[in-house]
KESEDO-912933 format. One record per residue (C-alpha): residue in one letter; x, y, z. Coordinates in nm, 3 decimals, padded with zeros to 5 digits. Layout:
<rs>
<kollo = a, east = X, north = Y, up = Z>
...
</rs>
This chain:
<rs>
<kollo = x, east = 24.806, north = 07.465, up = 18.281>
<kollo = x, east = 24.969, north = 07.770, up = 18.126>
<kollo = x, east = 25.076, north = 08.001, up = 18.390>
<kollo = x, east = 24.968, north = 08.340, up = 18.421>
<kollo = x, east = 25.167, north = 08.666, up = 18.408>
<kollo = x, east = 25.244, north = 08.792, up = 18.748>
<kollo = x, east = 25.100, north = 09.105, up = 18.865>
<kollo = x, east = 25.246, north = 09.233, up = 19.186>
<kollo = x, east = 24.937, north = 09.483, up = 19.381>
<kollo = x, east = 25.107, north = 09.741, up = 19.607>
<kollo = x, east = 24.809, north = 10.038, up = 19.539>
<kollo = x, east = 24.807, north = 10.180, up = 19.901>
<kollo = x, east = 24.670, north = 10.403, up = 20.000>
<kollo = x, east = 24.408, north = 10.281, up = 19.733>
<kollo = x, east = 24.300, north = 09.934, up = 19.724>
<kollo = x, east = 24.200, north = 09.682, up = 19.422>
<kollo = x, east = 23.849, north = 09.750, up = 19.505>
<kollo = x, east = 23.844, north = 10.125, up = 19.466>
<kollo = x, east = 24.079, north = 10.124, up = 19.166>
<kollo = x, east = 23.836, north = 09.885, up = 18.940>
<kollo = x, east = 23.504, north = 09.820, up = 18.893>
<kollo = x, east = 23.370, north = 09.439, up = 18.974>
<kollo = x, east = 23.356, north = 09.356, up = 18.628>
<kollo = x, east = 23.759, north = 09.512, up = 18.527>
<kollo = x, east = 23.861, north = 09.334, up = 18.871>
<kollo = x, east = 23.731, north = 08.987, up = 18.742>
<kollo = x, east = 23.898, north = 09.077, up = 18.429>
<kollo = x, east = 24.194, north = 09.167, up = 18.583>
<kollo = x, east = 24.220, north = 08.830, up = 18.806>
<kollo = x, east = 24.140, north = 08.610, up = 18.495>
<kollo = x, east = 24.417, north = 08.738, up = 18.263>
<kollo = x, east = 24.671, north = 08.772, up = 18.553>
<kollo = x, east = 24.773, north = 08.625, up = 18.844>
<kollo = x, east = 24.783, north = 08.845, up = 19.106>
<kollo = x, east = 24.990, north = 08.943, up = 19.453>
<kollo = x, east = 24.879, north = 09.154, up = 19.699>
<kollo = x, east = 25.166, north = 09.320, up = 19.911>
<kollo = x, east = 25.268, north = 09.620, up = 20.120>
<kollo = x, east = 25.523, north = 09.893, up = 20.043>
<kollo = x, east = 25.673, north = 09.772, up = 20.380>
<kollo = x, east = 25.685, north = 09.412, up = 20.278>
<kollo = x, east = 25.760, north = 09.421, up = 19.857>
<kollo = x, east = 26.124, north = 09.396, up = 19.899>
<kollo = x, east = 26.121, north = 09.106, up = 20.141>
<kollo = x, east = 25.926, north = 08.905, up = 19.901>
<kollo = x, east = 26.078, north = 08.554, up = 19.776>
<kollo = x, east = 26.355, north = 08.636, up = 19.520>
<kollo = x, east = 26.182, north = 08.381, up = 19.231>
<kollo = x, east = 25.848, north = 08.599, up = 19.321>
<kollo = x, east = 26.012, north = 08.950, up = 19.250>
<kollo = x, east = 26.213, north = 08.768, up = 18.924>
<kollo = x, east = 25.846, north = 08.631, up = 18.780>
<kollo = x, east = 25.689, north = 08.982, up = 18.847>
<kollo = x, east = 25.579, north = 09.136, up = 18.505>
<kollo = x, east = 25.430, north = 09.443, up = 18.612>
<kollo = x, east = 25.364, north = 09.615, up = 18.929>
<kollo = x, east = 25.067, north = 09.791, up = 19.030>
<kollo = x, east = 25.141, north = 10.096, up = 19.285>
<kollo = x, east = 25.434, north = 10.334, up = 19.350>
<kollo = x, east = 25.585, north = 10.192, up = 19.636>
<kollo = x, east = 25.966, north = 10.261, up = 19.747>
<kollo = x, east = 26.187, north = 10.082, up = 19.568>
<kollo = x, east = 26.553, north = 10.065, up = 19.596>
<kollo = x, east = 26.808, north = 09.975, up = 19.321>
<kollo = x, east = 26.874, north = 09.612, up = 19.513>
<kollo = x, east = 26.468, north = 09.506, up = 19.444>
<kollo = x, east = 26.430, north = 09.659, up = 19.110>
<kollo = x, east = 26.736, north = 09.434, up = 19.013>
<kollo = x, east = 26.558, north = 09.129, up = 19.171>
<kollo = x, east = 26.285, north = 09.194, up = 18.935>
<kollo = x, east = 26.408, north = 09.044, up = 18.642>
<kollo = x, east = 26.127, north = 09.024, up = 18.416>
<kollo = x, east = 25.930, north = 09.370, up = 18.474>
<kollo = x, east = 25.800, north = 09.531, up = 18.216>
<kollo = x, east = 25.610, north = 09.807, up = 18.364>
<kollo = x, east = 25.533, north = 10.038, up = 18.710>
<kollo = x, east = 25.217, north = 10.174, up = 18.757>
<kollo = x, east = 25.141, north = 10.442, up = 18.983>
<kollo = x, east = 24.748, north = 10.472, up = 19.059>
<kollo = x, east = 24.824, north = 10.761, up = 19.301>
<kollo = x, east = 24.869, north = 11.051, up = 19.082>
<kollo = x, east = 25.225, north = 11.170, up = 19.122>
<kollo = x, east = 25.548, north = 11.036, up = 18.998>
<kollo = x, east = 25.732, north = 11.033, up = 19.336>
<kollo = x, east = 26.084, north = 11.065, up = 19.406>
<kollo = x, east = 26.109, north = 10.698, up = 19.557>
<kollo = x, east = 26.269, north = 10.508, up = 19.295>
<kollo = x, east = 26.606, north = 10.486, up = 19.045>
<kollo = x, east = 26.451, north = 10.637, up = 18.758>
<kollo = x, east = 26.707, north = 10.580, up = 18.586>
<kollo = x, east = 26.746, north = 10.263, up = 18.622>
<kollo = x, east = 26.405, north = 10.205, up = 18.481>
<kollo = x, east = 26.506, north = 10.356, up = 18.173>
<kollo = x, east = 26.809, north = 10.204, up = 18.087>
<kollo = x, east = 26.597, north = 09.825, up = 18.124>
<kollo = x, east = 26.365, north = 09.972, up = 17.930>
<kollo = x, east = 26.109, north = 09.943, up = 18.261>
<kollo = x, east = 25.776, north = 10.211, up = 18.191>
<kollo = x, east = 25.728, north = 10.406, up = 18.486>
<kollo = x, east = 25.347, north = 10.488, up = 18.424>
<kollo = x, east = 25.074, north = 10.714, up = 18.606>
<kollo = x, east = 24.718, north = 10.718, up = 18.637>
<kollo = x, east = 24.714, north = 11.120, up = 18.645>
<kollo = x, east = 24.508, north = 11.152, up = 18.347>
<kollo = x, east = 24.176, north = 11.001, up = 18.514>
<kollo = x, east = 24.135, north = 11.318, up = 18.701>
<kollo = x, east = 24.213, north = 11.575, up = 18.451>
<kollo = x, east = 23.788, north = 11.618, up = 18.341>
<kollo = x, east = 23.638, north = 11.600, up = 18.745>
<kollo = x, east = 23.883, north = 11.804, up = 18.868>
<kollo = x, east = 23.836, north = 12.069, up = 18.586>
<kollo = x, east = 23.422, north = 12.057, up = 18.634>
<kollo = x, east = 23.497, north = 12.156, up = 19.034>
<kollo = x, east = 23.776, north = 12.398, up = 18.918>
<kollo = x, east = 23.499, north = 12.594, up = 18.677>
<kollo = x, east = 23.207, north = 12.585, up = 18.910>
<kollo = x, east = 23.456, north = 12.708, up = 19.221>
<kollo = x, east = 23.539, north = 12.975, up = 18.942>
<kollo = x, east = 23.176, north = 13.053, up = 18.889>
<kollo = x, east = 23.079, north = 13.096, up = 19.252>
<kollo = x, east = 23.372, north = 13.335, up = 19.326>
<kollo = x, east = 23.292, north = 13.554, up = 19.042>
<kollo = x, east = 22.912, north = 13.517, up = 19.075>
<kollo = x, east = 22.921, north = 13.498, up = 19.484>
<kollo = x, east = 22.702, north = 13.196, up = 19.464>
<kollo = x, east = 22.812, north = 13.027, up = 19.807>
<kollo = x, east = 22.751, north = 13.378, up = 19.990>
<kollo = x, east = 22.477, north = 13.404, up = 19.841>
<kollo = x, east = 22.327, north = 13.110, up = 19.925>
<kollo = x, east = 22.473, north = 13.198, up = 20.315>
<kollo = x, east = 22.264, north = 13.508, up = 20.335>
<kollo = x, east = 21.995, north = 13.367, up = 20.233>
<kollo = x, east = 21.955, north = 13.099, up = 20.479>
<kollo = x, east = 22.026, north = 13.360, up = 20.732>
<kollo = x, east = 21.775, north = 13.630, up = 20.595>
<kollo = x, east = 22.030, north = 13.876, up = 20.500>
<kollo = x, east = 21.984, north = 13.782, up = 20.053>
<kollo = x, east = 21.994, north = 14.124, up = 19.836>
<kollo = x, east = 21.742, north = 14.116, up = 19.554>
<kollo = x, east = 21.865, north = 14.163, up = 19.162>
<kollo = x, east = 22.138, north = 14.430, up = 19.124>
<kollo = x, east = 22.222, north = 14.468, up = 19.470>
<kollo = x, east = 22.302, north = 14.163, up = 19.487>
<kollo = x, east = 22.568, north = 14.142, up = 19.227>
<kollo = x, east = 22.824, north = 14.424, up = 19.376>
<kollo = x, east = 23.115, north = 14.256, up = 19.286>
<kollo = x, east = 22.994, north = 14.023, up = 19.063>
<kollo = x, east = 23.201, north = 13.929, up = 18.715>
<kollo = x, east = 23.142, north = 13.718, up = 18.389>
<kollo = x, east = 23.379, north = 13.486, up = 18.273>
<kollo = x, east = 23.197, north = 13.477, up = 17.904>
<kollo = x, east = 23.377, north = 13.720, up = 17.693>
<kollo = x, east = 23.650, north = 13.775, up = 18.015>
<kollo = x, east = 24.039, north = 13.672, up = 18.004>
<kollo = x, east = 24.108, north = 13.344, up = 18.130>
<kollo = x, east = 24.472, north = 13.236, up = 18.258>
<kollo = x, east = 24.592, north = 12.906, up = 18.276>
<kollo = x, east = 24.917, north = 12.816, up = 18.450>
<kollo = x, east = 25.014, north = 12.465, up = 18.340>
<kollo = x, east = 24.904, north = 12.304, up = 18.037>
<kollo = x, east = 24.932, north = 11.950, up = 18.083>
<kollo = x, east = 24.611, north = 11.695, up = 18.136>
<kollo = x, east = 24.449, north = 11.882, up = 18.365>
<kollo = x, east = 24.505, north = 12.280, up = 18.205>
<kollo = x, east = 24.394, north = 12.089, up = 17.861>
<kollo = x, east = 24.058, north = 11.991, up = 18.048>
<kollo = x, east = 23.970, north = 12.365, up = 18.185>
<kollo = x, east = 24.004, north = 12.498, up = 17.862>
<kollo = x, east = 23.747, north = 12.245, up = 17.726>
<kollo = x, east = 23.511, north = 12.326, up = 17.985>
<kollo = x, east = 23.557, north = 12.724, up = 17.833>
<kollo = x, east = 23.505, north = 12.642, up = 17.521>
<kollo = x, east = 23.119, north = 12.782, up = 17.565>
<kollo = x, east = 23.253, north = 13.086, up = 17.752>
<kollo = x, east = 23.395, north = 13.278, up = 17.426>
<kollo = x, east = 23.652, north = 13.331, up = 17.711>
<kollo = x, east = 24.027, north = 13.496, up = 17.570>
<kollo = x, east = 24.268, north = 13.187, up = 17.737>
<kollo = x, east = 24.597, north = 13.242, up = 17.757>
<kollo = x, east = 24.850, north = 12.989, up = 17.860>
<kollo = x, east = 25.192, north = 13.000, up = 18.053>
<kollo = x, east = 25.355, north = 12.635, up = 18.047>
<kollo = x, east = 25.752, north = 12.689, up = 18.007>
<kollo = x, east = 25.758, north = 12.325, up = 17.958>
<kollo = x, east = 25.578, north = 12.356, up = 17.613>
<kollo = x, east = 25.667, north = 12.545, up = 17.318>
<kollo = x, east = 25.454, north = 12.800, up = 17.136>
<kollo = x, east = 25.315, north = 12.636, up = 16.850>
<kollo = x, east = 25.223, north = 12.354, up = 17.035>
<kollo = x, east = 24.979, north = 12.598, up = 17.292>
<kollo = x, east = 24.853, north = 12.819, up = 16.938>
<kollo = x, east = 24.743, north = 12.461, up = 16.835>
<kollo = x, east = 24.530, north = 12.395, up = 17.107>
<kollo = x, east = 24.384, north = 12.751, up = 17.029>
<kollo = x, east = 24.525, north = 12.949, up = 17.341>
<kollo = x, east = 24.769, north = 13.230, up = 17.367>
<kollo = x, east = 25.105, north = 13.169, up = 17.486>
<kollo = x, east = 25.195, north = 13.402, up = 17.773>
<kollo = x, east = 25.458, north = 13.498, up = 18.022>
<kollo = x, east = 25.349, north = 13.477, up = 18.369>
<kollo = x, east = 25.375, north = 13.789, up = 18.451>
<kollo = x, east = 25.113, north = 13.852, up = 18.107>
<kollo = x, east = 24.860, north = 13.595, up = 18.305>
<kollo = x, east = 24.903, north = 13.742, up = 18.604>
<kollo = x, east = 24.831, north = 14.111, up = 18.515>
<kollo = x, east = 24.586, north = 14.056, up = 18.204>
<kollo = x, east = 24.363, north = 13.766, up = 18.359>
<kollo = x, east = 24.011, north = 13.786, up = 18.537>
<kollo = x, east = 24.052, north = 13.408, up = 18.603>
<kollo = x, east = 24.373, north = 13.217, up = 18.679>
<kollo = x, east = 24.377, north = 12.872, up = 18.693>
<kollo = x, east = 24.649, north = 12.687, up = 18.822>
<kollo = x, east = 24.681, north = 12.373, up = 18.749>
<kollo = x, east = 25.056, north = 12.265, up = 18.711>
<kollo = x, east = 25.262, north = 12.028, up = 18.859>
<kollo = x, east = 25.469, north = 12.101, up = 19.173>
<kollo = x, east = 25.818, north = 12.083, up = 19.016>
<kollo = x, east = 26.188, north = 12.152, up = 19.140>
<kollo = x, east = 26.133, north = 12.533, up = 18.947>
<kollo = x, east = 25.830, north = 12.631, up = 19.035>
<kollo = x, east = 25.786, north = 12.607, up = 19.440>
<kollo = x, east = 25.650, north = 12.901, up = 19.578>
<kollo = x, east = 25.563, north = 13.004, up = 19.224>
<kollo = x, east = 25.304, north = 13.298, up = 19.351>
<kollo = x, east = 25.428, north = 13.451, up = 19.594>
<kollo = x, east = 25.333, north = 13.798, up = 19.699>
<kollo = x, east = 25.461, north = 13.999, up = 19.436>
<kollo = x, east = 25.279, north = 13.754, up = 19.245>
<kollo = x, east = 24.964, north = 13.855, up = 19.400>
<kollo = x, east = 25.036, north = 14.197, up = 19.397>
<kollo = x, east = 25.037, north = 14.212, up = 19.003>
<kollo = x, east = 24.636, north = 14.063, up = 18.961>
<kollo = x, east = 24.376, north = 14.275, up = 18.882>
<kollo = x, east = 24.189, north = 14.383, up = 19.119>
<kollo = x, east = 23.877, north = 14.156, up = 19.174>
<kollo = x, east = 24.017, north = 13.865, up = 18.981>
<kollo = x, east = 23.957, north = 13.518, up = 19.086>
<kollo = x, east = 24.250, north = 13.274, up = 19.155>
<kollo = x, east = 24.145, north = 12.952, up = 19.142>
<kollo = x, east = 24.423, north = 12.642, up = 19.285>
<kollo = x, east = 24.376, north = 12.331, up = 19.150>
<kollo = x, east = 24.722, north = 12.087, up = 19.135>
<kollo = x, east = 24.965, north = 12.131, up = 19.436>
<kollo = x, east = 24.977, north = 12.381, up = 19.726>
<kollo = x, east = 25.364, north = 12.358, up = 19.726>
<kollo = x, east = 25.337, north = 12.611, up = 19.380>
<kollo = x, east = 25.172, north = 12.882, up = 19.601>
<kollo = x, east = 25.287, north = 13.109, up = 19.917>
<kollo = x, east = 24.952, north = 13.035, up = 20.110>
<kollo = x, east = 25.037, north = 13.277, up = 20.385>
<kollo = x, east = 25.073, north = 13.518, up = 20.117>
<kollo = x, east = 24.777, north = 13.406, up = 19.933>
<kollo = x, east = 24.507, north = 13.405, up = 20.230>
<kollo = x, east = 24.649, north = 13.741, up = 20.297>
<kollo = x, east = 24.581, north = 13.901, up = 19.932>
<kollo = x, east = 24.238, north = 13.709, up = 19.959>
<kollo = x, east = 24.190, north = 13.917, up = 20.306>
<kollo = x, east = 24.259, north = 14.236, up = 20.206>
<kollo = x, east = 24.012, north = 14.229, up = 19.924>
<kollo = x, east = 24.211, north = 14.282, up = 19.635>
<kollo = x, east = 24.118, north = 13.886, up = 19.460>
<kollo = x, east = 23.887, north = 13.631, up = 19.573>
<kollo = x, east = 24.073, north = 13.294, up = 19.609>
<kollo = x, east = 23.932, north = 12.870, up = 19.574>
<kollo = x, east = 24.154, north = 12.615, up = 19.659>
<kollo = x, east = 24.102, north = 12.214, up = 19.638>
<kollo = x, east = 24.465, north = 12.188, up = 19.820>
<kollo = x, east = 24.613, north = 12.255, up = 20.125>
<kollo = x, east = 24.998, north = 12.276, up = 20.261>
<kollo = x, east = 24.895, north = 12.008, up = 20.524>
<kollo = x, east = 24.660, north = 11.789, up = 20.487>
<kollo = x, east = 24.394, north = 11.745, up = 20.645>
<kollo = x, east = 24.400, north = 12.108, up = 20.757>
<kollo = x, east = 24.361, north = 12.178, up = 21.126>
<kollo = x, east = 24.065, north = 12.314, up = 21.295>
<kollo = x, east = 24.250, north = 12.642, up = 21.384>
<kollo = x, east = 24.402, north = 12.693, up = 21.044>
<kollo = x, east = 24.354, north = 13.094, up = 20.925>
<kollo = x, east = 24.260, north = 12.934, up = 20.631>
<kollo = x, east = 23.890, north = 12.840, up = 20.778>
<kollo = x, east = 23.838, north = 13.228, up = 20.908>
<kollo = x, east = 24.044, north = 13.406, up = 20.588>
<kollo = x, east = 23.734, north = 13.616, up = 20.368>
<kollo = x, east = 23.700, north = 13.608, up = 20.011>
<kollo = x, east = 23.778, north = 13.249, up = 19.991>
<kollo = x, east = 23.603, north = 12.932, up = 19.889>
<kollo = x, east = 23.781, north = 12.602, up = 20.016>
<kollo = x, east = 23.716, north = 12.216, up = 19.903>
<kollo = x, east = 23.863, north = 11.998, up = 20.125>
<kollo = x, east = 24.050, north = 11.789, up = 19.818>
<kollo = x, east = 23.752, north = 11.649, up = 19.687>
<kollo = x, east = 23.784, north = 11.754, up = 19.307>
<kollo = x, east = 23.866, north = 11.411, up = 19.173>
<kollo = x, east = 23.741, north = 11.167, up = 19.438>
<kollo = x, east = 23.507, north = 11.014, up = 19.293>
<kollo = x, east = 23.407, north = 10.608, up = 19.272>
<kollo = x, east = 23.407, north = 10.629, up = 18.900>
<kollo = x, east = 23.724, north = 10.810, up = 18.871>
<kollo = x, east = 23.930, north = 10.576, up = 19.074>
<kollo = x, east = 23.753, north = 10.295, up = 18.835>
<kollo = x, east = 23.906, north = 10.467, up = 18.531>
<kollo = x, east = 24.273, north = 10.367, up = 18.630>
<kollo = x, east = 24.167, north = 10.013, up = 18.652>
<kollo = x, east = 24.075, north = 10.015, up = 18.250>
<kollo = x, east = 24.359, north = 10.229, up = 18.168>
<kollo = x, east = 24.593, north = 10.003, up = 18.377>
<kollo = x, east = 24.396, north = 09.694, up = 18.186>
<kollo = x, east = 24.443, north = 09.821, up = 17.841>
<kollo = x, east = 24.789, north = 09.948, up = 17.884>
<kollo = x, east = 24.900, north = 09.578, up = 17.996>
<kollo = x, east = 24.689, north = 09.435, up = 17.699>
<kollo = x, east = 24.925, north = 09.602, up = 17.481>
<kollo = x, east = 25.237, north = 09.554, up = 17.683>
<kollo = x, east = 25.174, north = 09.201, up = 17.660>
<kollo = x, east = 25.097, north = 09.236, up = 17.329>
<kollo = x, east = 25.513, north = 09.395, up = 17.291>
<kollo = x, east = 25.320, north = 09.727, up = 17.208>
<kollo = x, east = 25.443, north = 10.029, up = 17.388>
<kollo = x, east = 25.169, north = 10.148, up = 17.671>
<kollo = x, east = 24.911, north = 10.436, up = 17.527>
<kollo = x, east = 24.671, north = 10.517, up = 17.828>
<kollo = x, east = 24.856, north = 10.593, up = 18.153>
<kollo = x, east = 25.148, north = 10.881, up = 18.129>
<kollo = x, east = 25.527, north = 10.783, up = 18.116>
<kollo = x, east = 25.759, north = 10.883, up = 18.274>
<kollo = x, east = 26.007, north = 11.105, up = 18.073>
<kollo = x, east = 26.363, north = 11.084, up = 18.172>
<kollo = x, east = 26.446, north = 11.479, up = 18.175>
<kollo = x, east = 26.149, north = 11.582, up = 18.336>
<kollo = x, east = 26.098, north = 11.292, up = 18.669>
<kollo = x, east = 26.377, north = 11.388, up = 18.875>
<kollo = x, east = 26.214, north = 11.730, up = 18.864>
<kollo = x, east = 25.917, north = 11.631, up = 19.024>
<kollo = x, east = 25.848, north = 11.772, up = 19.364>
<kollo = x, east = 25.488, north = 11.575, up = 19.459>
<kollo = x, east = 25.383, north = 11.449, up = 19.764>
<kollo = x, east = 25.228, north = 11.138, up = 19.789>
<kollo = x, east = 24.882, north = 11.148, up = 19.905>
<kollo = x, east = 24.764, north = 11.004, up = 20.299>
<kollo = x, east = 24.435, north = 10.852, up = 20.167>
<kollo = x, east = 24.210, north = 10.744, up = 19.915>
</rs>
């Protein structure tokens, strides 16, 4: 009997079950065998188990003693979202280990949410429906006080990666102007995706929609603060879609309150938020309680990428579907991990 390739399972807080469908689980148990363990219990594993582990499956802590026990890993995967600062990166690299990342799966659901949260706060489609229900609706044009289009409006986008690619698909039937700040990318590369490059300061000041949808880094905490806020139009829409750590929420709920931009957020500082948060009482806002990419056949989609990115690992093909890690750009990571599934 040929032995299998050993899979080590440490997806907390997901679980095998949520991560792939029955039929990609099978699959997965046929072509590998495979170890369930805890983050709290992977380095006390048998040294010959951590030495036969090809790949791992999760992003749990691990410290420079364990990753040398592991001997014959090839790959990391992180089905959480984040590359978290809980590991020697650079270690990894210099075996030649692929820290990966499932990120990508929620790039398009998180987008859709991101546009229709858009939508409503130009349009006023939650109030509206509100009133209504409480037999306070205004008919036709007195209805739509305050209301904006985003066809034929400026669009800002404030991180271009995955998820900043995805909104501007979901535009594409908007004849929207997008323009782009991503100081991680270079010009052309933004032009070629047929946005604008911009400053900041150029998406803050020229945009009737600004979606933000970067990755919490080491540069960018507190990204918008008030000034920030201070420099959008009047009546724009500002609509938070990655991290909260990127925005000044005190100083966000408080533009939002005073009228000057309507706000949506899918993120919170703290998590979940508590029942006496401002947040639930602040005006002009329109909150999702983290929802944008939960969804049963999101989750599945990291069990095929992580499926065909060990096919061609085992294959001694580099990995195509999950992200890698890049060496100058992990240990500027500032995500948190997240408390559930």
């Amino acid at each position: 009997m040929v032995d299998l390739p050993l899979v080590l399972a440490v997806p907390q807080p997901r679980t095998l079950d949520t991560i792939f469908a029955p039929e990609s689980l099978a699959e997965f148990q046929r072509r590998y065998e495979v170890l369930e363990s805890t983050p709290e219990a992977l380095a006390s594993l048998a040294p010959e188990v951590l030495a036969r582990a090809r790949y791992l499956v999760g992003q749990p802590a691990i410290g420079d003693e364990t990753l040398a026990a592991m001997t014959s890993l090839r790959a990391i995967v992180n089905v959480e979202g984040n590359f978290l600062d809980n590991m020697p990166y650079e270690r990894c690299f210099e075996r030649g280990i692929h820290v990966l990342v499932t990120s990508a799966v929620f790039a398009e659901p998180v987008a859709e949410l991101g546009l229709g949260i858009a939508l409503s706060l130009h349009r006023s489609i939650a109030e509206s429906d509100a009133a209504f229900r409480n037999g306070t609706e205004r008919y036709g044009l007195d209805g739509n006080g305050s209301a904006r289009l985003i066809s034929g409006s400026t669009v800002g986008i404030v991180g271009f990666g995955d998820l900043g690619r995805a909104v501007h698909r979901l535009l594409a039937g908007f004849g929207a102007r997008v323009t782009v700040h991503d100081p991680w990318l270079p010009a052309s590369i933004l032009r070629g995706h047929g946005v604008a490059p911009a400053s900041l300061d150029e998406v803050l000041e020229g945009s009737d929609t600004i979606f933000v949808t970067a990755a919490i880094t080491a540069e960018n905490g507190s990204l918008f603060d008030a000034a920030a806020f201070a420099r959008m139009r009047e009546g724009a829409a500002f609509v938070l879609l990655s991290r909260a750590g990127i925005v000044d929420f005190p100083a966000m709920l408080a533009a939002a309150a005073s009228g000057r931009i309507k706000v949506g957020t899918d993120v919170f500082p703290s998590e979940p938020v508590a029942a006496d948060d401002p947040v639930r009482l602040t005006p002009n806002t329109l909150l999702s309680a983290h929802r944008a990419g939960a969804l049963d056949i999101v989750f599945q989609r990291m069990g095929e990428m992580v499926l065909e990115d060990f096919a061609l690992m085992d294959a001694g093909l580099p990995p195509m579907r999950a992200k890698r890690a890049e060496r100058e750009t992990v240990g500027r990571m500032r995500s948190q991990p997240v408390s559930r599934s």
